[in-house]
C-alpha positions, 0 to 999 in steps of 0.5 A, spaced: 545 481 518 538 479 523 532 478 518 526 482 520 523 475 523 528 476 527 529 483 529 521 482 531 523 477 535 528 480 539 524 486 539 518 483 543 523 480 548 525 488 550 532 489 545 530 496 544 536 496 539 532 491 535 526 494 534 530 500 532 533 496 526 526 494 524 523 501 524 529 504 521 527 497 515 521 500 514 519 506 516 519 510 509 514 505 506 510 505 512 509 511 512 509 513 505 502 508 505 499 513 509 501 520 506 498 517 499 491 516 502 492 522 507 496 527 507 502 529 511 499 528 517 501 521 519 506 520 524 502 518 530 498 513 525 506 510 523 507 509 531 501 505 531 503 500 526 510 499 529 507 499 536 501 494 534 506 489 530 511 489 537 505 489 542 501 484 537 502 477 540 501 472 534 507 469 530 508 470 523 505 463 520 509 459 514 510 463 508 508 470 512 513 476 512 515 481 517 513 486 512 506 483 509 504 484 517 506 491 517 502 493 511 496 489 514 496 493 520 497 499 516 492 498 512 488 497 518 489 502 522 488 506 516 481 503 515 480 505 523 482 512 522 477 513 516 472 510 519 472 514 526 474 521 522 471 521 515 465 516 513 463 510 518 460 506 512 468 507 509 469 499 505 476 499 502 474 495 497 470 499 493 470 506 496 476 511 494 480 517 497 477 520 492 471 519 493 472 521 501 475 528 499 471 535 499 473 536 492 477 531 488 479 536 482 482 541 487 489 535 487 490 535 480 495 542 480 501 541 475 500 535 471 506 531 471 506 525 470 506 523 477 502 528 480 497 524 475 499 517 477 498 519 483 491 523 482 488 516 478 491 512 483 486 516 489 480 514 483 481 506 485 477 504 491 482 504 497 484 496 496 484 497 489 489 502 490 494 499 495 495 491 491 497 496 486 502 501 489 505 495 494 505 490 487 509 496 484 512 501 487 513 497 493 516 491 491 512 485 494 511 479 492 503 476 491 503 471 498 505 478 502 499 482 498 495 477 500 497 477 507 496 485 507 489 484 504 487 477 507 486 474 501 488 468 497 495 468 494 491 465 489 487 472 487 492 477 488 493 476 480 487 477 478 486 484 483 492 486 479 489 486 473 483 489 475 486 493 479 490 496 472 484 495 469 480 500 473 487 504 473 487 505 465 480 508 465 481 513 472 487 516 467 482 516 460 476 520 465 482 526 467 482 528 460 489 529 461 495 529 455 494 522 451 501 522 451 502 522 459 497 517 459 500 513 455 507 513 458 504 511 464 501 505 463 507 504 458 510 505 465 505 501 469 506 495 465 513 495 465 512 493 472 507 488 471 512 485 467 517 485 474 512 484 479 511 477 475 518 475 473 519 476 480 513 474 483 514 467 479 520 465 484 515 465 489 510 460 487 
């Protein structure tokens, strides 16, 4: 099976059947990033991204991934989108979704556990919110985080940490069912425990 260096690769020479392989890849993920900052409405930004990454000229450095590039330019694009349709000073590093929204309580609806992960989530500035759920959810390892946020490999640990930091006190501030709660930072910290096992075959 090609890697996705490779599809790329091909892709950018005109094998159109590559490119399709890669989309098929990462699709649901690239998507998913954008639907938990903006709602359902992102399929023209999902083509952007792939678009970008195929039309960009750089090649992937040492250590980089196809996968890194992808959310980097997402990430990119979502800054962009933000900035054009919603606040032009927008700063991902301390300003969150919620803090965007008309009306930030009207997204709290049922209470499940994950409708209030989520909720909590969207109370963390944007790239607070994105090491989180990349780390987490989506199973990158700390050189592809860093790549993403254009960080130091270094740092992305510490931004975790704080990141769970931040993300225990947007829970507490909700008011929710201690128990709930409870059992999401009982869950967060089970996959902060697999982020670094994992992680560590990577240093």
């Amino acid at each position: 099976m090609p890697t996705d260096a490779e599809l790329l690769e091909a892709w950018r020479a005109g094998d159109r059947r590559a490119g399709e392989a890669l989309f098929g890849r990462h699709f649901d993920a690239i998507a998913r990033f954008f639907r938990n900052r903006l709602g359902d409405d992102v399929q023209d930004l999902v083509q952007r991204t792939f678009l970008d990454c195929v039309e960009g000229e750089s090649r992937l450095g040492d250590g980089a991934s196809v996968r890194g590039y992808l959310f980097g330019i997402a990430r990119h694009r979502l800054v962009d989108h933000v900035r054009r349709h919603r606040a032009r000073d927008f700063d991902p590093a301390v300003t969150s979704i919620a803090d965007l929204a008309t009306s930030p309580s009207a997204a709290v609806g049922r209470r499940d556990d994950q409708r209030l992960l989520q909720l909590a989530l969207t109370q963390l500035p944007v790239d607070l919110q994105i090491t989180l759920e990349l780390a987490y959810w989506e199973g990158l390892a700390g050189p592809e985080i860093a790549q993403v946020l254009g960080i130091g490999a270094n740092t992305v640990r510490g931004r975790l940490a704080r990141a769970r930091e931040v993300l225990r006190s947007s829970l507490a501030a909700l008011e929710a069912d201690p128990a709930a709660v409870q059992r999401l930072e009982h869950q967060v910290e089970v996959r902060s425990r697999e982020f670094d096992q994992v992680d560590s075959g990577h240093g």
